[in-house]
C-alpha positions in Angstrom: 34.8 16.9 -34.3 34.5 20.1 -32.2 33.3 19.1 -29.0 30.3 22.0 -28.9 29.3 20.5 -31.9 29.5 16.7 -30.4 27.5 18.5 -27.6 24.7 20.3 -29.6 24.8 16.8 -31.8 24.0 14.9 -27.9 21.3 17.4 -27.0 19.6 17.5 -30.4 19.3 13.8 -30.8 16.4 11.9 -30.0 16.0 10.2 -26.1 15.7 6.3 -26.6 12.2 5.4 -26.4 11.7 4.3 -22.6 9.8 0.5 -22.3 7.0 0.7 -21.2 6.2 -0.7 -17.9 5.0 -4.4 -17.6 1.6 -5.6 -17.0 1.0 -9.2 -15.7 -1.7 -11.9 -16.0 -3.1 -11.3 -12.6 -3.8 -14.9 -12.6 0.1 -15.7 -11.8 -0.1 -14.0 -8.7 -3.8 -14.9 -7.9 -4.3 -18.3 -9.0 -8.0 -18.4 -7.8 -8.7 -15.1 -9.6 -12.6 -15.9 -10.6 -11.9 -14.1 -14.1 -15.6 -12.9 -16.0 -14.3 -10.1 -18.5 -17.7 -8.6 -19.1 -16.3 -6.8 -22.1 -15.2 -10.3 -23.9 -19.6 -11.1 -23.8 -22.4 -9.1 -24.8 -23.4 -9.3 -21.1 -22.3 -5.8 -20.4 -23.7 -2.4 -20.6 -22.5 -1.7 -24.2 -24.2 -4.9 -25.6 -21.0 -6.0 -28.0 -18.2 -8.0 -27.3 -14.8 -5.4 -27.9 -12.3 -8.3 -25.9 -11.4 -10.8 -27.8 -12.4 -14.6 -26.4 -9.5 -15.8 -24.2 -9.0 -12.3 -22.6 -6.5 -11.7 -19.7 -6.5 -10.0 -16.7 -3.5 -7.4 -17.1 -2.6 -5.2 -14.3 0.6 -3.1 -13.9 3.1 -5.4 -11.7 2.7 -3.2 -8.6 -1.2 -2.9 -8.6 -0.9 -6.6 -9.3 0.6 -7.0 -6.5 -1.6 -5.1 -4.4 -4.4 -6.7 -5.7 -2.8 -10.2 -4.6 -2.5 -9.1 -1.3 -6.1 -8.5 -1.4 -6.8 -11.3 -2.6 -4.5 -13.3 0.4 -6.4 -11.6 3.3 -9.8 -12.3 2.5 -9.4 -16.3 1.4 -7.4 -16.6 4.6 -10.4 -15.1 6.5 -12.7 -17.1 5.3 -11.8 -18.4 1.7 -13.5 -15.5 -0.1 -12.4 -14.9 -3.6 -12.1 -11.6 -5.8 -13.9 -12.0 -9.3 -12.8 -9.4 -11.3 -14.9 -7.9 -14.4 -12.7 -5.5 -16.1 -8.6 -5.4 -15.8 -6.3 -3.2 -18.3 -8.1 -2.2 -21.2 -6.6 -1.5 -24.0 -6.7 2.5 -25.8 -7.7 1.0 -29.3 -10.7 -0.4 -26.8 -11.3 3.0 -25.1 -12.1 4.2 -28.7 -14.9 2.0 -29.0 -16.5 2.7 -26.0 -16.8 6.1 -26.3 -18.2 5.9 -30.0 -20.9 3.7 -28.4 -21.5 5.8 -25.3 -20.0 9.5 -24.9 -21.0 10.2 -22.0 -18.0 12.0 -19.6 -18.4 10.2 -15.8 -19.5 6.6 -17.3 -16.9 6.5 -20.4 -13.8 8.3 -20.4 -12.3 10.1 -23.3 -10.0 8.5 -25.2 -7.8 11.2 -25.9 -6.7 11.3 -22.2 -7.4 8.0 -21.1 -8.7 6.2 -18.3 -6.3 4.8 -15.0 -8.2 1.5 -16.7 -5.7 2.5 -20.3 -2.5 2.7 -18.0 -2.8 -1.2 -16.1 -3.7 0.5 -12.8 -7.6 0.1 -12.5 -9.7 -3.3 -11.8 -13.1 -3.7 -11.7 -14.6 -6.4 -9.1 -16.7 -8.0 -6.8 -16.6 -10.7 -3.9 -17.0 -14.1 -4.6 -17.6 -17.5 -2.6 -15.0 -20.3 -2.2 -17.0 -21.8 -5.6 -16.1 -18.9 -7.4 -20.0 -17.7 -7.5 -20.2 -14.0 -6.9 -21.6 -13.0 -3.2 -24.7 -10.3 -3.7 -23.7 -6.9 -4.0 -26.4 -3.8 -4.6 -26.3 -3.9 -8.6 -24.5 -5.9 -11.4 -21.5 -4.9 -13.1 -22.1 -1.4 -14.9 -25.8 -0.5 -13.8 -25.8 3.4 -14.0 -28.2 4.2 -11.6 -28.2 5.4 -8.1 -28.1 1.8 -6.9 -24.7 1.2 -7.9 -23.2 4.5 -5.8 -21.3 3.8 -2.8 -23.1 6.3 -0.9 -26.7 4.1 -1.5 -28.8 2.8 1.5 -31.1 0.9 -0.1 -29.6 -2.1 -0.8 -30.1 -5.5 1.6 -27.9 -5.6 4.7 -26.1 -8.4 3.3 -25.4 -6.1 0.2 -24.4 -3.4 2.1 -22.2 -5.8 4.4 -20.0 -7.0 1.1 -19.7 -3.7 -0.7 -18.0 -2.4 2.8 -16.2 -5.2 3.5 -14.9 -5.3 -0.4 -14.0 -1.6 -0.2 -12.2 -2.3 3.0 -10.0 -4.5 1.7 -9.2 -2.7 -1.3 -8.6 0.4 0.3 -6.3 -1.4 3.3 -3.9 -1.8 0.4 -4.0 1.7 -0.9 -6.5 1.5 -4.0 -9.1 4.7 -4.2 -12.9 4.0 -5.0 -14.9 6.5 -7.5 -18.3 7.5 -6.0 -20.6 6.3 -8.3 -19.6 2.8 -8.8 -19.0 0.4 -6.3 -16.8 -2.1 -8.8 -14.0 0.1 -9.8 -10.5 0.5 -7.4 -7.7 2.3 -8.8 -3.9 2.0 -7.7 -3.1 5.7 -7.5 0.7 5.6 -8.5 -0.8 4.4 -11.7 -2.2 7.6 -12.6 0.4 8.7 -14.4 1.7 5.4 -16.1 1.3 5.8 -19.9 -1.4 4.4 -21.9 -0.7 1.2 -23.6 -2.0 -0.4 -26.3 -1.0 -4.4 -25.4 -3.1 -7.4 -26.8 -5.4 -8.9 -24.8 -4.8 -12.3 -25.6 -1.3 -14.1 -26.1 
């Protein structure tokens, strides 16, 4: 074979597929991970179940990662926990929730995604030794006012744990969003692809 033609047959062919990269059970790196998947119960702001029972927490390996060392500076302080409500969602997921709610700022579009899509976002909260959640301004998901960052009515001892969660999150590089005081994001994950990975094993 000519080798311009060998050439022009190299360019013109098809790049192998890249793997994706890996997300983990954050539970192998954070054995006393409280897990409470809000989105596996109808105890959430959509009102349906779109998890399957038996959900995991999957994270990309390095926002695991951060998330562990998180997790390692606040039980040695004082044996505080993280409880985390939301993990990687799948895009088949994302679907859902915008059909239920389209509403840009609370629900991203699923045609781009959200950081949540890519294994690089966690939702959370504080939680005691015991696992029980520590009181923080709203629940999971309220769309009011309360649940901003920025929000001065809450109790002292709210306003105590949503710093001292932020803090800690932020001490290992994850970003909050204004307007909810639950939701991190590992920046580098921005532009990780969008997955599509089961849930459940």
């Amino acid at each position: 074979m000519n080798r311009y033609l060998a050439l022009a047959l190299l360019l013109l062919a098809p790049a192998a597929a890249a793997e994706p990269p890996e997300l983990v059970d954050v539970r192998t790196l954070i054995p006393d991970l409280v897990v409470d998947l809000r989105y596996a119960t109808e105890n959430n702001l959509f009102r349906e179940a779109v998890y399957p029972q038996g959900a995991r927490c999957l994270l990309l390996r390095p926002t695991a990662e951060r998330l562990a060392r998180v997790a390692e500076r606040l039980r040695e302080e004082d044996g505080t926990r993280l409880r985390v409500f939301d993990c990687y969602r799948p895009h088949s997921v994302q679907f859902r929730l915008w059909e239920i709610m389209p509403v840009r700022g609370y629900v991203a579009p699923p045609k781009g995604g959200s950081v949540h899509n890519r294994g690089g976002a966690v939702d959370l909260t504080l939680a005691r030794p015991d696992g029980t959640a520590l009181p923080m301004p709203t629940d999971h998901d309220e769309l009011t006012e309360r649940a901003w960052h920025a929000y001065e009515g809450a109790s002292e001892e709210e306003k105590r744990n949503r710093a001292r969660l932020r803090a800690a999150m932020e001490a290992e590089g994850f970003r909050p969003i204004r307007k909810e005081w639950w939701h991190y994001e590992d920046p580098e994950a921005r532009k990780a692809p969008i997955q599509n990975v089961p849930l459940v094993e």
